[in-house]
C-alpha positions, 0 to 999 in steps of 0.5 A, a space after each residue: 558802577 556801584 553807589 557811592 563810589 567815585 570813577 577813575 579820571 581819564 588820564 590822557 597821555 600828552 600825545 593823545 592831548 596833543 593829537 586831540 586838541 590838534 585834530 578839534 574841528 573849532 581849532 584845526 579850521 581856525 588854524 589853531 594849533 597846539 604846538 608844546 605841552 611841558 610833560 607836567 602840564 603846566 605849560 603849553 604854547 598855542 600858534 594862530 596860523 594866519 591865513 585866508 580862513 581866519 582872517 577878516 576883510 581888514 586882512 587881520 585875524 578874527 576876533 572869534 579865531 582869537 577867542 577859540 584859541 584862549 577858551 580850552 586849554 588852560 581847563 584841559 591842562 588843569 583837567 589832566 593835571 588832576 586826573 593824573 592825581 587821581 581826582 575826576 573834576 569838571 573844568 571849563 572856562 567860565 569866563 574871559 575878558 579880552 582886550 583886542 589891543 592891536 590887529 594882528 596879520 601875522 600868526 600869534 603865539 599864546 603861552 598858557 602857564 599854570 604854577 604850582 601855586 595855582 594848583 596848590 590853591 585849586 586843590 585847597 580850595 576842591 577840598 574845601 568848597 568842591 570847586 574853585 575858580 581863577 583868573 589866569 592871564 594869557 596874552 597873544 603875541 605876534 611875530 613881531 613881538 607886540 601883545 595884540 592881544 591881552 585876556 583874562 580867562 576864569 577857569 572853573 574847576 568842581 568835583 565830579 557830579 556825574 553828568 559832564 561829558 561822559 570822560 
């Protein structure tokens, strides 16, 4: 790599996104499953199979189950979606607010959305500043109907510095 110049972003395809997060050992033994990607990337939905592996004495589902589903999807969409932009960022959840509003003992399902409002803003700003952040909402949803879960998740987006994870 020579001086000065800036490497090409890993673009993934959907499907290889898909596989990964669904093959992730954090999701996969919490029973997390990323179930959709919109081809744009500015949705996806998230199903929380209840079950004996993630759920507590009270027969709800963990509160670490629930957090491990809203912390990596909102940075990776955010993550590919510039990258097939062609800008290598750095993106990670940097903070959450989560508000256990109702036990769960029925899977949930999360939708994660992103507008292009968002990604408009996020570009100003990483041209700009070379970073941006956001408070985006997610809520969990039951097979009822009712939000036992509402969150607040900051996502963190900077330009390459050369030492993340090696992408």
């Amino acid at each position: 790599m020579s001086l000065g110049r800036t490497p090409r972003p890993l673009v993934l395809k959907n499907w290889q996104i898909l596989w990964m997060m669904r093959l992730f050992p954090p999701l996969l033994f919490n029973r997390i499953r990323l179930e959709s990607l919109s081809p744009d990337l500015m949705h996806c939905r998230v199903r929380i199979a209840h079950s004996f592996i993630n759920r507590n004495l009270q027969g709800s589902v963990f509160g670490g189950t629930l957090f491990s589903a809203l912390d990596p999807f909102l940075p990776v969409m955010m993550w590919q979606i510039f990258a097939r932009r062609g800008q290598k960022l750095e993106s990670w959840l940097k903070k959450a607010e989560i508000d256990y509003l109702k036990p769960s003992s029925t899977t949930m399902m999360i939708d994660f959305r992103l507008t292009e409002g968002d990604i408009q803003e996020a570009e100003h700003s990483l041209v700009q500043k070379g970073k941006f952040e956001k408070w985006l909402p997610a809520e969990a949803i039951d097979q009822h109907g009712v939000v036992c879960v509402q969150a607040r998740l900051l996502v963190n987006l900077r330009t390459y510095k050369g030492h993340s994870a090696h992408f």
